[in-house]
ChimeraX commands (.cxc) that place a marker at each C-alpha (Angstrom):
marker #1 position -17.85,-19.41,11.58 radius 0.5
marker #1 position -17.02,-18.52,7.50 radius 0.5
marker #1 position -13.72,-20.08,6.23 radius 0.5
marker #1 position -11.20,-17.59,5.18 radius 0.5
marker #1 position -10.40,-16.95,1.79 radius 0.5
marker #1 position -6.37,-17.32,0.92 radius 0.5
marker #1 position -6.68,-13.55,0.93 radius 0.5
marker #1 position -8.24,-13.01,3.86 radius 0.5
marker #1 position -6.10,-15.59,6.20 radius 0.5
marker #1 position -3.31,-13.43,4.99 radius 0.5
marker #1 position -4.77,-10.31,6.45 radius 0.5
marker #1 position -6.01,-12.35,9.49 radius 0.5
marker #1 position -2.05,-13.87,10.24 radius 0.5
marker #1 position -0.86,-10.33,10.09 radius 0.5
marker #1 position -3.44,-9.20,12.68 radius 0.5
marker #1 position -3.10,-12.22,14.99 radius 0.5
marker #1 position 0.58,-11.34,14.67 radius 0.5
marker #1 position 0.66,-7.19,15.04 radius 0.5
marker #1 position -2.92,-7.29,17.46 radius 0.5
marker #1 position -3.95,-3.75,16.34 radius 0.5
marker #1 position -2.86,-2.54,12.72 radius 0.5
marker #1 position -4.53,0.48,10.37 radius 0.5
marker #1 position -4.45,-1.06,6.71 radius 0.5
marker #1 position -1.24,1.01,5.78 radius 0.5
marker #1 position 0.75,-1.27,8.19 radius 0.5
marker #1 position -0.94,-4.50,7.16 radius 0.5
marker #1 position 0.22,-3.14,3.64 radius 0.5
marker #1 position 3.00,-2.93,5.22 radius 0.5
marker #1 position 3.26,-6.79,6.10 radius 0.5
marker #1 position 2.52,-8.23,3.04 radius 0.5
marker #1 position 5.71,-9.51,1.39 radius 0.5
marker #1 position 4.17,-10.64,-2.06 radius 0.5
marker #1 position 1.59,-9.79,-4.60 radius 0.5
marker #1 position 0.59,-6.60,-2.52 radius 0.5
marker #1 position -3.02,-5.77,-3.52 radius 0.5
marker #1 position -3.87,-1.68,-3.75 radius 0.5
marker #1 position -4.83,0.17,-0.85 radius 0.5
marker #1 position -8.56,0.48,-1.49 radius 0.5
marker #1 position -8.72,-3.07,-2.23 radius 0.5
marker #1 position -6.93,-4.11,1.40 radius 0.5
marker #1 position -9.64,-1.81,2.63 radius 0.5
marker #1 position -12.14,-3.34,1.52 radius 0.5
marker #1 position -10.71,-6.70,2.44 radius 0.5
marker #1 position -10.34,-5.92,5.93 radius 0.5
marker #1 position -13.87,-4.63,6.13 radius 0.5
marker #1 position -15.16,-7.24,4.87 radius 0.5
marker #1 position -13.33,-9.69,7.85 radius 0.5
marker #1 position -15.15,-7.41,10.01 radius 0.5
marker #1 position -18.51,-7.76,8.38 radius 0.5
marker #1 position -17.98,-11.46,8.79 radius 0.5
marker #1 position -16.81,-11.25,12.32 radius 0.5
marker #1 position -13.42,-11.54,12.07 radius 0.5
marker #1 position -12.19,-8.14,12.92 radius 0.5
marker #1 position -13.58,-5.16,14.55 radius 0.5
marker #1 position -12.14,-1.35,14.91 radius 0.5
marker #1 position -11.41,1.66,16.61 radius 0.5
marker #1 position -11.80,4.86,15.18 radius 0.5
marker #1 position -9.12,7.67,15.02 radius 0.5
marker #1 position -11.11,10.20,12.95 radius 0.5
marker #1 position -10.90,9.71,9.59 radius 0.5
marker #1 position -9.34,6.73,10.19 radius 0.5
marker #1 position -9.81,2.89,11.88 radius 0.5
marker #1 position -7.06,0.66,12.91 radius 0.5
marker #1 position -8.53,-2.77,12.65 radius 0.5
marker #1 position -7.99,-5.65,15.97 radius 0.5
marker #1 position -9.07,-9.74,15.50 radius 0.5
marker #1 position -12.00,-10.75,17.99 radius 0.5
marker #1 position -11.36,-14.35,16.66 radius 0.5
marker #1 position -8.42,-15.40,18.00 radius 0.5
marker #1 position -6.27,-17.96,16.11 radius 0.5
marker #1 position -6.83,-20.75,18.18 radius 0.5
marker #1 position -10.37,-20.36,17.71 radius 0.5
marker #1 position -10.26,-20.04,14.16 radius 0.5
marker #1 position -7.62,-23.31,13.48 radius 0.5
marker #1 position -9.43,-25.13,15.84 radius 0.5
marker #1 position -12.95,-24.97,13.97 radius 0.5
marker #1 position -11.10,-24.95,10.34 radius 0.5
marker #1 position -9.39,-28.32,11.84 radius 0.5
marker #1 position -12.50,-29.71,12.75 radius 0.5
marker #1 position -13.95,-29.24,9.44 radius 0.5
marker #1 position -11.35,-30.80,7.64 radius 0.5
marker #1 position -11.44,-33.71,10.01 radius 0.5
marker #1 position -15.17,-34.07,9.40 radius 0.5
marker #1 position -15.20,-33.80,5.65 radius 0.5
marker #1 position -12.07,-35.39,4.58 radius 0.5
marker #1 position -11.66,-37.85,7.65 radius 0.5
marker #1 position -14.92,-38.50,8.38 radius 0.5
marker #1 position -14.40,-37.68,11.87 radius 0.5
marker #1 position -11.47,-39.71,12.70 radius 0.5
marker #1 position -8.67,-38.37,13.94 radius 0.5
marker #1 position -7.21,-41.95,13.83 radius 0.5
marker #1 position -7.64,-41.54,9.83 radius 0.5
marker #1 position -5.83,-38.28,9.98 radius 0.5
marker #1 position -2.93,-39.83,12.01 radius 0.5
marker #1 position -2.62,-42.82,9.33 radius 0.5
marker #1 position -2.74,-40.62,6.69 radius 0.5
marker #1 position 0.10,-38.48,7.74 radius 0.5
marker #1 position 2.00,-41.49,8.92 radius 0.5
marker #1 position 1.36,-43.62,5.51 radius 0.5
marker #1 position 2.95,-39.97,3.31 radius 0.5
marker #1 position 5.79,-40.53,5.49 radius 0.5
marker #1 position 4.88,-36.62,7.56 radius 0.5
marker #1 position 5.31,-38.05,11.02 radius 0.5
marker #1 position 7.34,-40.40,12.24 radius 0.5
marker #1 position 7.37,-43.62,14.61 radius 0.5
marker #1 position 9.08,-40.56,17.10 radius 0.5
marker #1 position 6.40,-37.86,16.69 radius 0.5
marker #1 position 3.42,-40.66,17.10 radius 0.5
marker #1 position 5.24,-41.90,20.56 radius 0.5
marker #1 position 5.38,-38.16,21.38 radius 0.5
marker #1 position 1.87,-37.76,20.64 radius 0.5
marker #1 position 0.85,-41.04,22.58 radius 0.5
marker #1 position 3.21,-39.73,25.69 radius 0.5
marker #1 position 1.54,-36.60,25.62 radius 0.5
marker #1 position -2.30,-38.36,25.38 radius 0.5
marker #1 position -1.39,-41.02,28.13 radius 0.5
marker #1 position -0.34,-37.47,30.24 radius 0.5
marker #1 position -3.33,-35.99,30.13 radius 0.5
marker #1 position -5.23,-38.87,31.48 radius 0.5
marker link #1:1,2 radius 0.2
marker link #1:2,3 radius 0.2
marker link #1:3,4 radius 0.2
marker link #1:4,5 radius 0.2
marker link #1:5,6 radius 0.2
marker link #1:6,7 radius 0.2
marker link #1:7,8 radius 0.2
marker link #1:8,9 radius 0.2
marker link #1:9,10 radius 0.2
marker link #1:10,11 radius 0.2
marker link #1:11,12 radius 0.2
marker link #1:12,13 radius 0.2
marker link #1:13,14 radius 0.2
marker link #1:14,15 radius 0.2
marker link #1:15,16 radius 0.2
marker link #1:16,17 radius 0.2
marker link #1:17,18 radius 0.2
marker link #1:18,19 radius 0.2
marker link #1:19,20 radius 0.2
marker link #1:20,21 radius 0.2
marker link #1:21,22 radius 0.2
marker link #1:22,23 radius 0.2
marker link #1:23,24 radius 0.2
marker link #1:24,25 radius 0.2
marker link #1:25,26 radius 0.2
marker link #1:26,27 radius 0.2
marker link #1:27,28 radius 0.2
marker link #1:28,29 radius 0.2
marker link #1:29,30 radius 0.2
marker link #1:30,31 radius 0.2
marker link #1:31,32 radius 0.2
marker link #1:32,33 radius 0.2
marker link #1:33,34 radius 0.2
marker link #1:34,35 radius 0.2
marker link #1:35,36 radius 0.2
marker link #1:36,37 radius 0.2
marker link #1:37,38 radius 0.2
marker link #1:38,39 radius 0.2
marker link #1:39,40 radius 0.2
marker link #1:40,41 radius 0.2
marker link #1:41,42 radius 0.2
marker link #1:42,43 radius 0.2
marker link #1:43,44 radius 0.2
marker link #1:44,45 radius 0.2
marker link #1:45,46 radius 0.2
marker link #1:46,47 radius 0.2
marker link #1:47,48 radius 0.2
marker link #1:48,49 radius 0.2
marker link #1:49,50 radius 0.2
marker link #1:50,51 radius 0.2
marker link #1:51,52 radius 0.2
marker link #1:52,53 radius 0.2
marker link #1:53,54 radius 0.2
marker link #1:54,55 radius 0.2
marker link #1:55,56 radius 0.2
marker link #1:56,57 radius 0.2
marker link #1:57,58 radius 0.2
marker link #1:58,59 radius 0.2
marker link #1:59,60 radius 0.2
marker link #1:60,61 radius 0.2
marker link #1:61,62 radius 0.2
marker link #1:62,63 radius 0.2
marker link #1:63,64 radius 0.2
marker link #1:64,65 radius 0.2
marker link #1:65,66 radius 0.2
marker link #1:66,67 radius 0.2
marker link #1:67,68 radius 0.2
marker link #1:68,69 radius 0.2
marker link #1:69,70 radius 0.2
marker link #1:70,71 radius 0.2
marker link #1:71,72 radius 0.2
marker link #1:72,73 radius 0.2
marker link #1:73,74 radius 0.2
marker link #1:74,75 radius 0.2
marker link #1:75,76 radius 0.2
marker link #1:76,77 radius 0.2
marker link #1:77,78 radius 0.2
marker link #1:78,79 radius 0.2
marker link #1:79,80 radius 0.2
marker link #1:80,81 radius 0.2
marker link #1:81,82 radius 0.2
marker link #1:82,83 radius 0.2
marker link #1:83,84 radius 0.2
marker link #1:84,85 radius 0.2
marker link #1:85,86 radius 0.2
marker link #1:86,87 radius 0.2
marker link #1:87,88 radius 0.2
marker link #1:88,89 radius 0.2
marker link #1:89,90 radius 0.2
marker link #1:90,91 radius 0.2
marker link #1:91,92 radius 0.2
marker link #1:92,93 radius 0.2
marker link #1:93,94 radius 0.2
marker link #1:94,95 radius 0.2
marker link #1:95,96 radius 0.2
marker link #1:96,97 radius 0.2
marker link #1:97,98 radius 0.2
marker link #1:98,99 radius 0.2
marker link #1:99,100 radius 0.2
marker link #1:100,101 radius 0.2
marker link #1:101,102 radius 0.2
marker link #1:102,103 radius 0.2
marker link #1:103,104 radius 0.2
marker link #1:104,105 radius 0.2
marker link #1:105,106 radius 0.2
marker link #1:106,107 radius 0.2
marker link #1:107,108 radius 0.2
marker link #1:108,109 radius 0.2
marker link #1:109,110 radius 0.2
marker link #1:110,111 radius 0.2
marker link #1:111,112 radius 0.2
marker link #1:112,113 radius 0.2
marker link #1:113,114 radius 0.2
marker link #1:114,115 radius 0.2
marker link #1:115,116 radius 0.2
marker link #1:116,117 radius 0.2
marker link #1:117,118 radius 0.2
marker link #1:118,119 radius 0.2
view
């Protein structure tokens, strides 16, 4: 699976969030630096020449639906980051976020609750 631009994640958080949109309403969605029409167009077809997306047609038109969920998607873009900045530790990840003071001693006892459940 392709990593999303910045662009296209936008496009993609506005179709995990509406399901089915044509462009006009994920025009619609996008609060700032709204690109023009043709260019959203041909952002959204591109997510679905990479996958992303797919559509149904309504004549002229196509109103546009995610086949990649966003589970999917974080889960392999998490993964990734774990691999290339972590190198595959999610121990590493855990101190990092810990040592710039992001989680605290009650999140990680959370965490460790929630890891001893599942066993």
């Amino acid at each position: 699976m392709q990593k999303l631009t910045n662009k296209e994640e936008v496009v993609m958080k506005i179709l995990w969030k509406l399901q089915k949109a044509f462009v006009k309403e994920i025009m619609a969605e996008i609060s700032e630096g709204k690109p023009h029409y043709n260019t959203l167009s041909t952002l959204v077809r591109n997510l679905e020449d990479k996958g992303f997306v797919a559509h149904e047609s309504f004549g002229n038109t196509h109103r546009y639906y995610p086949i990649i969920s966003k589970e999917a998607y974080r889960k392999t873009f998490i993964n990734e980051a774990i691999s290339h900045y972590y190198e595959n530790s999610y121990k590493s990840l855990v101190s990092f976020f810990a040592k710039e003071e992001k989680i605290s001693v009650e999140e990680l006892k959370e965490i460790i609750a929630l890891i001893e459940k599942g066993k």
